[in-house]
C-alpha positions as CSV (number, residue, x, y, z in Angstrom):
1,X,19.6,-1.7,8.5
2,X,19.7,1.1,5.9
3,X,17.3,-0.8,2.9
4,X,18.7,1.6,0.7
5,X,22.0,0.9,1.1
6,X,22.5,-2.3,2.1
7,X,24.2,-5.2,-0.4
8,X,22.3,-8.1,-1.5
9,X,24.6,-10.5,0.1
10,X,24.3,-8.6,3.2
11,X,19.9,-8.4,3.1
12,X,20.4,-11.9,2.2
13,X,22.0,-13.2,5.3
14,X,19.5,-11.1,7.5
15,X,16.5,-12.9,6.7
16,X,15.0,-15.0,9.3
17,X,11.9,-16.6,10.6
18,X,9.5,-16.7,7.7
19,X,10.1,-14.7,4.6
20,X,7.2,-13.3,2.1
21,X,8.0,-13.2,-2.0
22,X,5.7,-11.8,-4.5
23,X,5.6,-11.9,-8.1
24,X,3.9,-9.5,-9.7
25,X,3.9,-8.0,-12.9
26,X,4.6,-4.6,-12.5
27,X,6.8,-3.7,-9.0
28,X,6.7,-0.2,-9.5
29,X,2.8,-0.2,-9.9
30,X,2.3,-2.4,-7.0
31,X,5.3,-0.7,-4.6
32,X,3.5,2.6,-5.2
33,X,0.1,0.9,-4.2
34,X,1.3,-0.7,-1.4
35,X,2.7,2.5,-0.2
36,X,-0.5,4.8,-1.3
37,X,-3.1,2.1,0.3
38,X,-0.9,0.7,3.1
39,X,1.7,2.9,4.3
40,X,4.0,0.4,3.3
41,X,7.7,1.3,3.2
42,X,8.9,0.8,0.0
43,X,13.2,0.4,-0.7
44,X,14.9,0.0,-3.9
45,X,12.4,-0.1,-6.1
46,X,13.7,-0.9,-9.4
47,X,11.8,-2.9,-12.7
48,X,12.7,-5.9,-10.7
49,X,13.0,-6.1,-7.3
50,X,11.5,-3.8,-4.2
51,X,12.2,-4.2,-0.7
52,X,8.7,-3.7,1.4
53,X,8.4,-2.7,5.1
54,X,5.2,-3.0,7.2
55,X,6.0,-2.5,10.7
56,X,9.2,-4.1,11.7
57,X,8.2,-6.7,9.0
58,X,10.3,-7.2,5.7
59,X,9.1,-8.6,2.4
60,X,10.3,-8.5,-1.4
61,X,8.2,-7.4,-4.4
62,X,10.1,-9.9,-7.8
63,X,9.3,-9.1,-11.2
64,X,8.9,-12.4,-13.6
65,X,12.4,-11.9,-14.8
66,X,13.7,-12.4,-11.9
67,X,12.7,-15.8,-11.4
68,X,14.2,-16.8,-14.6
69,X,15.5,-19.8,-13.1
70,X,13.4,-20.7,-10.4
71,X,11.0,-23.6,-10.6
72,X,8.1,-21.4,-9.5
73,X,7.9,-19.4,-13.1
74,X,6.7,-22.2,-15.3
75,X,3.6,-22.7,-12.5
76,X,2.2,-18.8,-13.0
77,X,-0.9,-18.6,-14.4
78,X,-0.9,-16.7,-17.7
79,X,-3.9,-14.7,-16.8
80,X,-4.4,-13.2,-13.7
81,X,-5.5,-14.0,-10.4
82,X,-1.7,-15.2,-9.9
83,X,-2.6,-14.6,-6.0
84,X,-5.2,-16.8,-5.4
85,X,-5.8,-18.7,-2.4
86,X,-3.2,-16.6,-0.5
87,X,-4.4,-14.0,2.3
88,X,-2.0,-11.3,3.4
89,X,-3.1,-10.0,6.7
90,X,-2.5,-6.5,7.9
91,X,-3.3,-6.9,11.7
92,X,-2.0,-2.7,11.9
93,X,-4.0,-1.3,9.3
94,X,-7.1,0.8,9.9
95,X,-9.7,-1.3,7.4
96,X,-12.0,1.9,6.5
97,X,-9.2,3.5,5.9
98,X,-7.5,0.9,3.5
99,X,-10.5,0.7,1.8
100,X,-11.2,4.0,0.9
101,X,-7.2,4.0,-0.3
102,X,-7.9,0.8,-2.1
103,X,-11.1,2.0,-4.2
104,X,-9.4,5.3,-5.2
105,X,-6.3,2.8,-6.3
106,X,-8.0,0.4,-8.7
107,X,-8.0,-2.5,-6.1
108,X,-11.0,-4.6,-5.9
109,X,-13.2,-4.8,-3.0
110,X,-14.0,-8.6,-2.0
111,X,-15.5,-7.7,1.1
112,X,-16.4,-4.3,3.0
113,X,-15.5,-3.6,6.3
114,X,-16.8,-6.5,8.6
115,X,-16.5,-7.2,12.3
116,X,-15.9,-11.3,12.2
117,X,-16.5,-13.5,15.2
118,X,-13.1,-14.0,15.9
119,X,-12.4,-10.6,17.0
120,X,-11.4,-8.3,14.3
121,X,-12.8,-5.8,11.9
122,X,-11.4,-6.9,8.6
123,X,-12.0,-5.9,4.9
124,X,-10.6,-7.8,1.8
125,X,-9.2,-6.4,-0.8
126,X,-7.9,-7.5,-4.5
127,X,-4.7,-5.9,-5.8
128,X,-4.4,-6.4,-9.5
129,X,-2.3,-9.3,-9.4
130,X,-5.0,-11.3,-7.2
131,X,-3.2,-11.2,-4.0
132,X,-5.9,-10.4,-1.3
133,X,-5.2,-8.2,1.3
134,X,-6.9,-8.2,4.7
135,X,-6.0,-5.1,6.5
136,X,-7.7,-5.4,10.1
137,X,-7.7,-4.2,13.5
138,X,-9.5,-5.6,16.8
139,X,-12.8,-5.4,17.9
């Protein structure tokens, strides 16, 4: 599927299995960072709305605005973390790597790189809308 190209409608109807929103405030910002720290793919980036690729997976990037009418809006928190309590694992990503990335990007580090006891060298890492990110790889 060409993400640049393709129709709403069309991206729509290919979704399957479980699907990943974020709202954040700023989607070029955090596109971009995504992309810099990440490698992330990054698709249509507009005010609103970005299409993100990592791997063969898909997920969106929604400004406020674009939940206008959805339920969701009246629970954000005013100030930030908005992310809290949700961990977004990179199982493909190089954690020194990220990290380094991450620090020359603004992002906060929560935690170093760390082998854990369930097999993987992990680091955690705050983007500025709270959303931790745990890039990792296996021991």
């Amino acid at each position: 599927m060409d993400f640049e190209t393709v129709s709403p409608e069309d991206f729509g109807k290919s979704l399957r299995g479980i699907g990943l929103n974020l709202l954040v405030r700023d989607v070029r910002a955090t596109a971009a960072l995504l992309s810099c720290v990440f490698d992330m793919g990054v698709h249509r980036v507009t005010a609103d709305f970005a299409i993100v690729t990592y791997g063969e997976q898909v997920f969106q990037l929604h400004s406020d605005g674009t939940y206008h009418a959805n339920p969701l809006l009246g629970l954000l928190p005013e100030n930030p973390p908005r992310g809290a309590g949700a961990e977004i694992r990179l199982y493909d990503t190089d954690p020194e790597e990220a990290t380094r990335r991450a620090e020359a990007n603004g992002m906060v580090v929560l935690q170093a790189p760390t082998d854990k006891p369930h097999g993987l060298r992990e680091a955690y890492l705050l983007d500025p809308d709270g959303y931790a990110w745990v890039p990792s790889r296996p021991l």
